[in-house]
KOLBA-299100 format. One record per residue (C-alpha): x, y, z; residue number from 1. Coordinates in nm, 4 decimals, m for minus. Layout:
<pt xx="X" yy="Y" zz="Z" resi="NUM"/>
...
END
This chain:
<pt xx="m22.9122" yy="m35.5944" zz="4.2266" resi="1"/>
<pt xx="m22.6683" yy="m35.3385" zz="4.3277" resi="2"/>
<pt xx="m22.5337" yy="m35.5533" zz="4.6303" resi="3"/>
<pt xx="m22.4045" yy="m35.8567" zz="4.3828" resi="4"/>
<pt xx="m22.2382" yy="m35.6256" zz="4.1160" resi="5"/>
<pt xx="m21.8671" yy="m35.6323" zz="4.2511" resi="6"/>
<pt xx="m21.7616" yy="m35.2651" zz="4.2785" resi="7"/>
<pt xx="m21.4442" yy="m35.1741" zz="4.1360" resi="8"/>
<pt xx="m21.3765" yy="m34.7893" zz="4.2221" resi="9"/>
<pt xx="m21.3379" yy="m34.5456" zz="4.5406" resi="10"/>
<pt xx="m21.2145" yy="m34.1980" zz="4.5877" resi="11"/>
<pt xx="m21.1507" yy="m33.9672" zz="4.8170" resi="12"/>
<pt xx="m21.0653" yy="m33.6073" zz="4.8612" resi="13"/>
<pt xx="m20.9698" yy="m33.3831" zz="5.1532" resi="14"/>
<pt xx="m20.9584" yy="m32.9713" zz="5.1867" resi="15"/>
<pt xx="m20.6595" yy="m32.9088" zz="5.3334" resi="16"/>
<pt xx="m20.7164" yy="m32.5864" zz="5.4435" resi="17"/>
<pt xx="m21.0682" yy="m32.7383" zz="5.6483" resi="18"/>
<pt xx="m20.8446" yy="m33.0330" zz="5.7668" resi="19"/>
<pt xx="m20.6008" yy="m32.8291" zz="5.9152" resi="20"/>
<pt xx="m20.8854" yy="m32.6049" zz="6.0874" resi="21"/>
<pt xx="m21.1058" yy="m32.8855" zz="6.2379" resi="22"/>
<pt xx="m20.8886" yy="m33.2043" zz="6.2977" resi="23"/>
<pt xx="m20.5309" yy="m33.2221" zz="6.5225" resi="24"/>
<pt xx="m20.3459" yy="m33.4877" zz="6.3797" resi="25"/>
<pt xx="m20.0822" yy="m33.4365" zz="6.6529" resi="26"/>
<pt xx="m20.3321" yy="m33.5118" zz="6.9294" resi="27"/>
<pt xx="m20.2580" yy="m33.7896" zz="7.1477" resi="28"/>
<pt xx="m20.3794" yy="m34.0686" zz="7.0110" resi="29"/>
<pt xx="m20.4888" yy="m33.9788" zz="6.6544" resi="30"/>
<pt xx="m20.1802" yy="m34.1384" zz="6.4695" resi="31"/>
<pt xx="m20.2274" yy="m34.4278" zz="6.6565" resi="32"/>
<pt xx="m20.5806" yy="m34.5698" zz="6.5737" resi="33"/>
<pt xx="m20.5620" yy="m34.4629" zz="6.2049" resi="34"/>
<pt xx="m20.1918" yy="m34.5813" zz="6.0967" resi="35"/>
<pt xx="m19.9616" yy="m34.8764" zz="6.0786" resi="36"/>
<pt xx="m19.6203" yy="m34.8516" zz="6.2617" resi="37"/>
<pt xx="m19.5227" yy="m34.8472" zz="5.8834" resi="38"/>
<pt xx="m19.7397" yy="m34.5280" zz="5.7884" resi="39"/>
<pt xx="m19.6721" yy="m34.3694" zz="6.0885" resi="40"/>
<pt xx="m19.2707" yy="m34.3710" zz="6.0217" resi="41"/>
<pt xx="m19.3832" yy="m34.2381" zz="5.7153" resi="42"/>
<pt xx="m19.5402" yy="m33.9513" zz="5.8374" resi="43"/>
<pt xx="m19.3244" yy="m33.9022" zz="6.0799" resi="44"/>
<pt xx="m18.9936" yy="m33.8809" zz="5.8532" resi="45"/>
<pt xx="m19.1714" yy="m33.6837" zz="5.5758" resi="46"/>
<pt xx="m19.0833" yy="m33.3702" zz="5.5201" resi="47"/>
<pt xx="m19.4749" yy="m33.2439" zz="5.5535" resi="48"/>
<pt xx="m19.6123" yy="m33.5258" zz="5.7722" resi="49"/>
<pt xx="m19.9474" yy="m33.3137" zz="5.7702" resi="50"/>
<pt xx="m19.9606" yy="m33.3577" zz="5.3868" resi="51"/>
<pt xx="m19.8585" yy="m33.7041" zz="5.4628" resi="52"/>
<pt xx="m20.1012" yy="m33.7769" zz="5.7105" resi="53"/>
<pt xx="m20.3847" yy="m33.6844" zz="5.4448" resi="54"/>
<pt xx="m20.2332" yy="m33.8549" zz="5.1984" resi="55"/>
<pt xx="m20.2313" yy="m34.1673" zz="5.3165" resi="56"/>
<pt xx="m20.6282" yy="m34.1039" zz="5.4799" resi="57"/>
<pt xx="m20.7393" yy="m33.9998" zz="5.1223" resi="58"/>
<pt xx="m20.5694" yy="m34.3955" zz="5.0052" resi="59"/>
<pt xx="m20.7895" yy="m34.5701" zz="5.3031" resi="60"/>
<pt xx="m21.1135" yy="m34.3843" zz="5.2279" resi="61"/>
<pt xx="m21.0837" yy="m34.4560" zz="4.8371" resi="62"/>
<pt xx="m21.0334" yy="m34.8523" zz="4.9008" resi="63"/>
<pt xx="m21.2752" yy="m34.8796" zz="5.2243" resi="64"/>
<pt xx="m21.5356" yy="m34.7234" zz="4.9772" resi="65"/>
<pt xx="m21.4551" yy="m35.0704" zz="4.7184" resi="66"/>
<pt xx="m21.3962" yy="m35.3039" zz="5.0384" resi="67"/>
<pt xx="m21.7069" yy="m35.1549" zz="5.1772" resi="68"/>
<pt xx="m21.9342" yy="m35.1880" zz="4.8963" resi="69"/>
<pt xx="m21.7823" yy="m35.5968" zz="4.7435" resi="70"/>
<pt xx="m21.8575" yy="m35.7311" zz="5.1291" resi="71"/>
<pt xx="m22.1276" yy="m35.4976" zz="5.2505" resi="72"/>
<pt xx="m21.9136" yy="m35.4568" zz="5.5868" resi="73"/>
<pt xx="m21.9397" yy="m35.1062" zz="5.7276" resi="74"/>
<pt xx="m21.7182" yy="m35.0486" zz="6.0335" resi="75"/>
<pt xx="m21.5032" yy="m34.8429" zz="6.1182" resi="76"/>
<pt xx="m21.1397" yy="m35.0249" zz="6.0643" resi="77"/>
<pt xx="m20.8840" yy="m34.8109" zz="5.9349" resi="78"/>
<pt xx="m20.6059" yy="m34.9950" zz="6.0839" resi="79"/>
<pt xx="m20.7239" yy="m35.3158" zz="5.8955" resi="80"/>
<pt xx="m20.6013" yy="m35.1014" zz="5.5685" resi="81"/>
<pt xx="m20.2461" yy="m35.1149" zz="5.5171" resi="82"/>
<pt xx="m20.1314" yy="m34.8752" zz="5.2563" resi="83"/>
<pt xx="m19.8164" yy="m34.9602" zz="5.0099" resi="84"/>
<pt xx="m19.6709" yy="m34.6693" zz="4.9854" resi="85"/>
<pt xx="m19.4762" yy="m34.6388" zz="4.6346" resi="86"/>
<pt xx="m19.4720" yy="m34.2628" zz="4.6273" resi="87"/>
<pt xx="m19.6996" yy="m33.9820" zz="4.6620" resi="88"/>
<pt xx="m19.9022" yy="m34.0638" zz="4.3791" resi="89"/>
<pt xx="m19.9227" yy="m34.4393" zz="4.3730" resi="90"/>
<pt xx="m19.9579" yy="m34.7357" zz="4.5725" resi="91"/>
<pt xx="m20.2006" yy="m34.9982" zz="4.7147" resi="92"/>
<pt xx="m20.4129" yy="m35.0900" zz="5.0167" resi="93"/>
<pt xx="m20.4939" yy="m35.4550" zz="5.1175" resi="94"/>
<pt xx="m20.7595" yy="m35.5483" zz="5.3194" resi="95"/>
<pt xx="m20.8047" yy="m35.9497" zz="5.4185" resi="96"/>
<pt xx="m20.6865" yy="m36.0492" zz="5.0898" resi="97"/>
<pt xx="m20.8151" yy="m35.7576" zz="4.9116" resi="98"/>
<pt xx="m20.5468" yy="m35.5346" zz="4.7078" resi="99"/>
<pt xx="m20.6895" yy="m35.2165" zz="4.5786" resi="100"/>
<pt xx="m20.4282" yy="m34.9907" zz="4.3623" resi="101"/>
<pt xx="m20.4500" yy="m34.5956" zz="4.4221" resi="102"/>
<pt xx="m20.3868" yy="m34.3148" zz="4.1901" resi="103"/>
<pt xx="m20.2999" yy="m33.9819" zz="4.4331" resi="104"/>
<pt xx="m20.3433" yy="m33.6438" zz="4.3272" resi="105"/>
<pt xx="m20.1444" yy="m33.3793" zz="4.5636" resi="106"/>
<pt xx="m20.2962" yy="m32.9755" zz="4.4679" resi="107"/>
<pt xx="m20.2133" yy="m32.6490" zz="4.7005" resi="108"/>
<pt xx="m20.5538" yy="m32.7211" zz="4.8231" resi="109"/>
<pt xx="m20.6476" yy="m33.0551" zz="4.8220" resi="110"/>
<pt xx="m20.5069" yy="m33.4209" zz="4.8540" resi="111"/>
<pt xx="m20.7546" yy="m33.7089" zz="4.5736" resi="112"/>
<pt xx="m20.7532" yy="m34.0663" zz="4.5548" resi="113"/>
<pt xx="m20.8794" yy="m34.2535" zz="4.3462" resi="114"/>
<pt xx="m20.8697" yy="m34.6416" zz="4.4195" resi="115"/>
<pt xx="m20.9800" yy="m34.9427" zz="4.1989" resi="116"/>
<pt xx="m21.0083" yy="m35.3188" zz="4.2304" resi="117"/>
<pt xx="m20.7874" yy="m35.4171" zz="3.9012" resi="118"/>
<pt xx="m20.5120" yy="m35.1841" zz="3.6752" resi="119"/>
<pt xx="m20.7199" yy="m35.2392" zz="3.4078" resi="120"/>
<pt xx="m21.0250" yy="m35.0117" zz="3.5600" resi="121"/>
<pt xx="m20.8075" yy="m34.7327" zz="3.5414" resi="122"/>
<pt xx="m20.8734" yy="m34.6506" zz="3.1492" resi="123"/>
<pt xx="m21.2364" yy="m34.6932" zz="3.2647" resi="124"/>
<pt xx="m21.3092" yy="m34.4148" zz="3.4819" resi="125"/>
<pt xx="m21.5454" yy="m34.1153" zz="3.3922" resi="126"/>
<pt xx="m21.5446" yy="m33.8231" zz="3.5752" resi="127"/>
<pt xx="m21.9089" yy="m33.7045" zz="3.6218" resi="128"/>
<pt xx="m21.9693" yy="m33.3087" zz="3.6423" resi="129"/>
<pt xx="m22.3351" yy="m33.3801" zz="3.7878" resi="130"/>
<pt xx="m22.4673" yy="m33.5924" zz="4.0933" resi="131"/>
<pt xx="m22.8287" yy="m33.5716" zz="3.9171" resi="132"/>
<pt xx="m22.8241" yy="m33.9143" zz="3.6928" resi="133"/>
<pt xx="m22.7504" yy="m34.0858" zz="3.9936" resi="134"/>
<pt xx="m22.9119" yy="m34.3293" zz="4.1733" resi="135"/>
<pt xx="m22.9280" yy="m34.5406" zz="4.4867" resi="136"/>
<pt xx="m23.0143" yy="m34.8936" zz="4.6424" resi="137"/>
<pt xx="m22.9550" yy="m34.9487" zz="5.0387" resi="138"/>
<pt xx="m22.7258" yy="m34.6169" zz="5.0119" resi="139"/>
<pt xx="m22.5127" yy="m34.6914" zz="4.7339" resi="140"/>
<pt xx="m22.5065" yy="m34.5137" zz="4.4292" resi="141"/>
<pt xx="m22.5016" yy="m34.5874" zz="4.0711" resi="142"/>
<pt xx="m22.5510" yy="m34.5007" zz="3.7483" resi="143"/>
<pt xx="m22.8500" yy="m34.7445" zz="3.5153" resi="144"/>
<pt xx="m22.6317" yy="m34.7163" zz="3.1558" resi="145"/>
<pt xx="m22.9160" yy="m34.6601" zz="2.9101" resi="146"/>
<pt xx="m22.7079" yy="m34.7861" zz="2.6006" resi="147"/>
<pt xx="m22.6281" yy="m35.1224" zz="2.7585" resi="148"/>
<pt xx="m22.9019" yy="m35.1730" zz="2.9998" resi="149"/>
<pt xx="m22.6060" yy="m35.2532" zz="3.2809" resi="150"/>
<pt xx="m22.5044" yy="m35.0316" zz="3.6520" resi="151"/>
<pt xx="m22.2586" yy="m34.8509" zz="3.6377" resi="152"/>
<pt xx="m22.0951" yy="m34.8080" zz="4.0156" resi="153"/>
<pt xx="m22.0338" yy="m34.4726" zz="4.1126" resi="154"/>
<pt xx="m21.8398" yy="m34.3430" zz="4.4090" resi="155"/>
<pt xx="m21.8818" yy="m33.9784" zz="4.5307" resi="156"/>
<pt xx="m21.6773" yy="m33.7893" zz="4.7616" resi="157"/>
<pt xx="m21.6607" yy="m33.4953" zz="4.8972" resi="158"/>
<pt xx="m21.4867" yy="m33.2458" zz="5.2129" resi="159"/>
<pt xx="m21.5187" yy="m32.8386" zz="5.2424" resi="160"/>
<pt xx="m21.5041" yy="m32.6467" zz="4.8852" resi="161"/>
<pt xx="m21.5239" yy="m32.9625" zz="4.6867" resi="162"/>
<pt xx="m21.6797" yy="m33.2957" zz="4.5241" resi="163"/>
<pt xx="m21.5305" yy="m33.5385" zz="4.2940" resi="164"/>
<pt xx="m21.8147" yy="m33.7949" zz="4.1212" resi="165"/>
<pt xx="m21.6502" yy="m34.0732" zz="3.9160" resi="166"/>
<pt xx="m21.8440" yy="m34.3990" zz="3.7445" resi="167"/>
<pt xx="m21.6766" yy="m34.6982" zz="3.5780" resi="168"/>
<pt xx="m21.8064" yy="m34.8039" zz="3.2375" resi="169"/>
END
């Protein structure tokens, strides 16, 4: 049932302080099978390319999470997502014909994304304080609305000191 609903929402979030302890973004290499020539002149012409760099990771992970779950596809591609870049809190990501839009929250200790299919699924989202109404089928998790009999999709992320749950209704 769950595989034939088509997902519309994806987030993301990243500790920076555990990012900047346990992965090298400088490393040889790194930039270079995660970014577009694009997204890597935008890191590297940004005044904090690290914050950069996470930024536009958080944007990928938020729409692979919709991509992922509308074709069933898991592999690991993040060169296949091109970010828009409009600033640092909006933007999109395409994907073979796929446009997701992305809402980016920037915090002293953390860079969120949220990411949905249409604009109109942004008035939609519910932030969930619990992970225990949730549910899953073949790994993906959702939320059985009790009120309308429908699933709700629900994408959960989470990295170090924190988790973000959010549902679409």
């Amino acid at each position: 049932m769950i595989g034939n609903d088509i997902v519309v929402i994806g987030n993301d979030i990243v500790d920076l302080d555990l990012a900047q302890s346990e992965s090298n973004w400088q490393r040889k290499g790194f930039l270079d099978k995660i970014f577009s020539q694009d997204e890597k002149r935008l890191i590297l012409t940004n005044s904090n390319p690290e914050l950069m760099v996470w930024n536009l990771w958080s944007r990928k992970e938020a729409a692979y999470k919709i991509y992922n779950r509308i074709t069933g596809i898991r592999e690991y591609f993040p060169l296949g997502l091109c970010c828009n870049y409009e600033n640092n809190q909006s933007g999109t990501v395409s994907i073979e014909g796929f446009v997701f839009y992305t809402k980016t929250q920037i915090e002293k200790d953390y860079v969120y994304t949220i990411a949905v299919s249409e604009v109109s699924i942004w008035n939609k989202i519910k932030v969930l304080n619990s992970l225990e109404s949730i549910k899953k089928e073949n790994g993906i998790p959702y939320i059985l609305n009790n009120f309308s009999n429908t699933i709700n999709p629900v994408s959960i992320t989470h990295h170090g000191r924190f988790l973000r749950v959010i549902t679409c209704e």
